[in-house]
N, C-alpha and C positions, 0 to 999 in steps of 0.2 A: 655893485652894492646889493649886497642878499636881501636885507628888508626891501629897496624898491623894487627887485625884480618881485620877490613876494608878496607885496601887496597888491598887485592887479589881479591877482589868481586869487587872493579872497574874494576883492569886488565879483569878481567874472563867478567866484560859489556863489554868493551872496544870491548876486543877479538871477540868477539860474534858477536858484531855490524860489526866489519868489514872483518865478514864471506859475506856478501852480498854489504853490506856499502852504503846503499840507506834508505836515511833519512824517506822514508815514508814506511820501514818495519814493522812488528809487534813486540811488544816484545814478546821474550818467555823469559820468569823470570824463571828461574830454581831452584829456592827457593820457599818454601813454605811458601803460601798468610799468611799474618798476623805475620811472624818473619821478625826479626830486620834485615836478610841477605836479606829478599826478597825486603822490602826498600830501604836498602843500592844499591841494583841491578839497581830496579826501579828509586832512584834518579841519579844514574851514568849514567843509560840509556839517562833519560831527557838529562843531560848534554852533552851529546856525540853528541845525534841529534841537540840540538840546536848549537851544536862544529861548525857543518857540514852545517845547516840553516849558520850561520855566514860566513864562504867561499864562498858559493850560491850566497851570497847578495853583494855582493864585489865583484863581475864579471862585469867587467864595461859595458859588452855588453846582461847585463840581461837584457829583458825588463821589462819597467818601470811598468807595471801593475803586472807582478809574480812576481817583487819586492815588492811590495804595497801588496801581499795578504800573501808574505813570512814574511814581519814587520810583520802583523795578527798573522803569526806562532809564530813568537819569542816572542811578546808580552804573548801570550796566555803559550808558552814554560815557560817563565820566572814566570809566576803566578803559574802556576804546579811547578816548582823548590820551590818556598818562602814557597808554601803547604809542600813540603816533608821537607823542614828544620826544620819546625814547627811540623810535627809528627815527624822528631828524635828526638828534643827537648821533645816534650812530653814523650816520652822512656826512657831520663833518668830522668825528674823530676818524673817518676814513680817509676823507681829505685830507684830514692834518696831519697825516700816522708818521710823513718824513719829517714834521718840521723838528729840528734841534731847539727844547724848550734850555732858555737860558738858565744859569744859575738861582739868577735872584728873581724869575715868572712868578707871577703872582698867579692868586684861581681867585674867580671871579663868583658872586654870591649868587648868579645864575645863570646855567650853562647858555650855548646860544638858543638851543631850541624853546626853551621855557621862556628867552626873551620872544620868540619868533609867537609863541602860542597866546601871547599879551597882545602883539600885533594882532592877531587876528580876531582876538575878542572885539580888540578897536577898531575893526574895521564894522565889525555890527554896531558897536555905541555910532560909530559915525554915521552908518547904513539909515538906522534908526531916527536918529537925533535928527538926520538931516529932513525926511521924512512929518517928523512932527514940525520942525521948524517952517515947514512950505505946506501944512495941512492947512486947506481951503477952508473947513467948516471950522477950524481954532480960529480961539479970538487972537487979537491982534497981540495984546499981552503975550498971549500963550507963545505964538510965533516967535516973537522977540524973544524971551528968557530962552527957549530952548535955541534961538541962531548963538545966544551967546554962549550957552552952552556947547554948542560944535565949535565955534572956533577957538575955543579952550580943547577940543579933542582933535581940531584938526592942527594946533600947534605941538600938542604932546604926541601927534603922529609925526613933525618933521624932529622933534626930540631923538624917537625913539629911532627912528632912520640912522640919526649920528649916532647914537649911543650902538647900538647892534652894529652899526658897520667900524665902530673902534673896535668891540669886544670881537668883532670877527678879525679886523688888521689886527691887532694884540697877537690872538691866538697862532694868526700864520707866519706874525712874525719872531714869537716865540716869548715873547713877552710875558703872555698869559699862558694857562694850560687847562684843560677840561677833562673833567672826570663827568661820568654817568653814574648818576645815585641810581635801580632800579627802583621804582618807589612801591615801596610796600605799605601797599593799603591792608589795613588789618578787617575792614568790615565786611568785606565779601570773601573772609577767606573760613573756613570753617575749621580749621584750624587754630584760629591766631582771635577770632570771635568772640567771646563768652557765651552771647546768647545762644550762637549758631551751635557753639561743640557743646554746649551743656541742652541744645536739644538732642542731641546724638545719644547722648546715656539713654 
């Protein structure tokens, strides 16, 4: 099942990341460059740091200029995440390149990777939530609401298990079939812009 094999490889980013927990660490991938685990690493990492950009920028007493060049981060974050959705995507349209899709396959309203990229957000709601829910210095309230809160994200993690591992059985059994939208962001492009191609004049 592809979500369980991939969610221990977010915990094991997760984990990793906040051995030091400073967003402008390096990664060290501890999978090997070119497998599907080193990816899955790589795109959980993305996630984590831009987790932590998002907190940063929400600091009402940031100032306004290393907020102005942190949006830069995220932006730039957020274009490195649509790239790695689009390689997992393409790993399993490779996978699946022989299956005979049947007549009457249906296409699903999101590819597997885009569901896999939700996984992994969830695995920081969880990382987090569980975290505040076991924090020593909250009060006792605090703890409580936020444990309820986890196990309302740790049931929508055994959800999403089943639901990813049908959209993946579907797929290979021809059921379903997958297309890769590239997604075209229009605001980094200078082209496709307004602001950006009418600085250009």
């Amino acid at each position: 099942m592809f979500a369980e094999f991939a969610f221990p490889i977010f915990e094991r980013s997760i984990k990793e990341y906040h051995v030091i927990d400073d967003v402008y660490q390096p990664t060290q991938n501890p999978y090997e460059k070119g497998s599907i685990e080193h990816l899955l690493f790589a795109k959980n990492w993305v996630d984590t740091v831009q987790w932590h950009y998002e907190d940063i920028i929400r600091d009402p007493q940031i100032d306004p200029v290393a907020a102005l060049v942190l949006k830069r981060k995220i932006d730039a974050s957020n274009q490195v995440r649509t790239d790695m959705v689009e390689y997992i995507d393409s790993y399993f349209l490779q996978k699946y390149s022989d299956v005979q899709v049947k007549k009457d396959a249906k296409i699903n309203t999101e590819s597997p990777a885009w569901a896999i990229d939700r996984l992994s957000i969830l695995s920081l709601k969880i990382y987090h939530m569980s975290e505040e829910a076991n924090r020593a210095e909250a009060s006792v309230e605090h703890r409580a609401k936020c444990q309820e809160k986890l196990n309302v994200l740790l049931d929508q993690k055994n959800d999403m298990f089943v639901s990813i591992s049908q959209l993946i059985e579907d797929i290979q059994n021809g059921d379903k079939y997958m297309k890769v939208y590239k997604q075209m962001k229009m605001y980094n492009d200078e082209e496709l812009n307004p602001v950006l191609y009418q600085n250009k004049k």
